[in-house]
N, C-alpha and C positions, 0 to 999 in steps of 0.2 A: 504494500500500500504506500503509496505519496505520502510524506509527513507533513505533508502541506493540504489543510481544511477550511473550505470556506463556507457558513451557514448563512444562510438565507432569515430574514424575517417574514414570520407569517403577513399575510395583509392586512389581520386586525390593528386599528389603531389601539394600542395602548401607553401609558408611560413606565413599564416596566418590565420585563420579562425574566424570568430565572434560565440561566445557559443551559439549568436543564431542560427547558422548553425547547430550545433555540435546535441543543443537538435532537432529544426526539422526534422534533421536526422536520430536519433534515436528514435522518438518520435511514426511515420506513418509507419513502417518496409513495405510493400510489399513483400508476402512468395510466392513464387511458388513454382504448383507442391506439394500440401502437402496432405497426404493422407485425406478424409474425413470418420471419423466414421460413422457417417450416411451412406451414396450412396456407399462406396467403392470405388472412385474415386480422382485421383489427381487433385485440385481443385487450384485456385487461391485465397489468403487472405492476411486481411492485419490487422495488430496487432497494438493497440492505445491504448496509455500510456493515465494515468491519476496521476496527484499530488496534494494531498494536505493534506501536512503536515505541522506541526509548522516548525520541522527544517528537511534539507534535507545531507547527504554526498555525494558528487558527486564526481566520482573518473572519471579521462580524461583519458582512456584506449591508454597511450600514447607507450607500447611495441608492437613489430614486431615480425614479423620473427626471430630468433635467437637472435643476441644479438642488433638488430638494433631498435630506440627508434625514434619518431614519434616528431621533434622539434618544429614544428611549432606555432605560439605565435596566443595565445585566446584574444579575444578582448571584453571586454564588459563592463558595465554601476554597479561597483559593487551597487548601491541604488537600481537598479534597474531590476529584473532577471524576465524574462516571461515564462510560463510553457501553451504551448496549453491545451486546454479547460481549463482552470484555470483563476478567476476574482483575485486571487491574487499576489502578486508580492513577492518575495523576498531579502533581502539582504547578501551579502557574511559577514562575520564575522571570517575570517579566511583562508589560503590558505598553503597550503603545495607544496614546489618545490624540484623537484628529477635531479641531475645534473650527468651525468655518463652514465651506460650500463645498462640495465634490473635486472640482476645480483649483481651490488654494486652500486657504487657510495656515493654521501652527500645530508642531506635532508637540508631545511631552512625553517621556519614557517612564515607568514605574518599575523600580528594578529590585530583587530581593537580593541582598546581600547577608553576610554574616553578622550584621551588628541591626538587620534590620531591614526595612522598604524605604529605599527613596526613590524621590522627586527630579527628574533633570528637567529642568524647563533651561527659563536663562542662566537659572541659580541652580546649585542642588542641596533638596532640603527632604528632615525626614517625616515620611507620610503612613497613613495606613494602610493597609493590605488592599487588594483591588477586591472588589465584590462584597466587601463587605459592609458598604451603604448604599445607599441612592448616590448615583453618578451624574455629574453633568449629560450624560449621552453620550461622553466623549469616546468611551471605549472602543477601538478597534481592531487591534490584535494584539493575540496571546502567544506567549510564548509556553507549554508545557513540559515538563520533564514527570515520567514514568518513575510513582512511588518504587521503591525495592520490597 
């Protein structure tokens, strides 16, 4: 498998979502209507993800339509990240926030160290864990590392 994951947001407007949503989500797809090489016919399927890698990228497919960008704040457990069919768990170890339009805007990185999470914007200062409150929306990719 690619260690590189991109989730989708469903098309409900909400202001919050937990990343367990996000992967369930995009995990079980449901296709209709696809053709089948075999029978020649448009068939019903449904397409399931599997993970298991040491480290993963997971990028929150947070653009719209034109220039419009998808706010809504991720909520999750970063010690602890669950992947359907997977007996392992993972930890974030780093997060990436994109503040602006599709187009431009400012990045900031959240990074776990050994003394703790920080902050790199202009400055670097020390912050809390990602997921673990309401976010500006900013969040947009994860970095994970595969608990032992």
């Amino acid at each position: 498998m690619d260690p590189f994951l991109r989730l989708h947001f469903p098309q409900t407007l909400r202001y919050s979502f937990s990343l367990k949503e996000l992967i369930d989500y995009n995990f079980d797809v449901k296709l209709e209507a696809v053709n089948c090489t075999v029978c020649r016919k448009k068939t019903k399927q449904v397409r399931r993800s599997t993970i298991n890698e040491d480290f993963l990228i997971v990028e929150l497919m947070r653009g719209n339509q034109g220039l419009k960008v998808n706010r809504a704040s991720i909520n999750f457990d970063a010690n602890k990240i669950l992947f359907p069919r997977s007996s392992s768990t993972y930890q974030v170890i780093a997060t990436a926030h994109h503040s602006g339009v599709v187009s431009s805007g400012h990045w900031k990185v959240k990074l776990q160290t050994s003394s703790g999470w920080i902050c790199m914007d202009s400055k670097i200062a020390s912050t809390t864990p990602p997921g673990s409150r309401h976010d500006d929306g900013s969040l947009s990719l994860l970095i994970l590392k595969k608990n032992n």
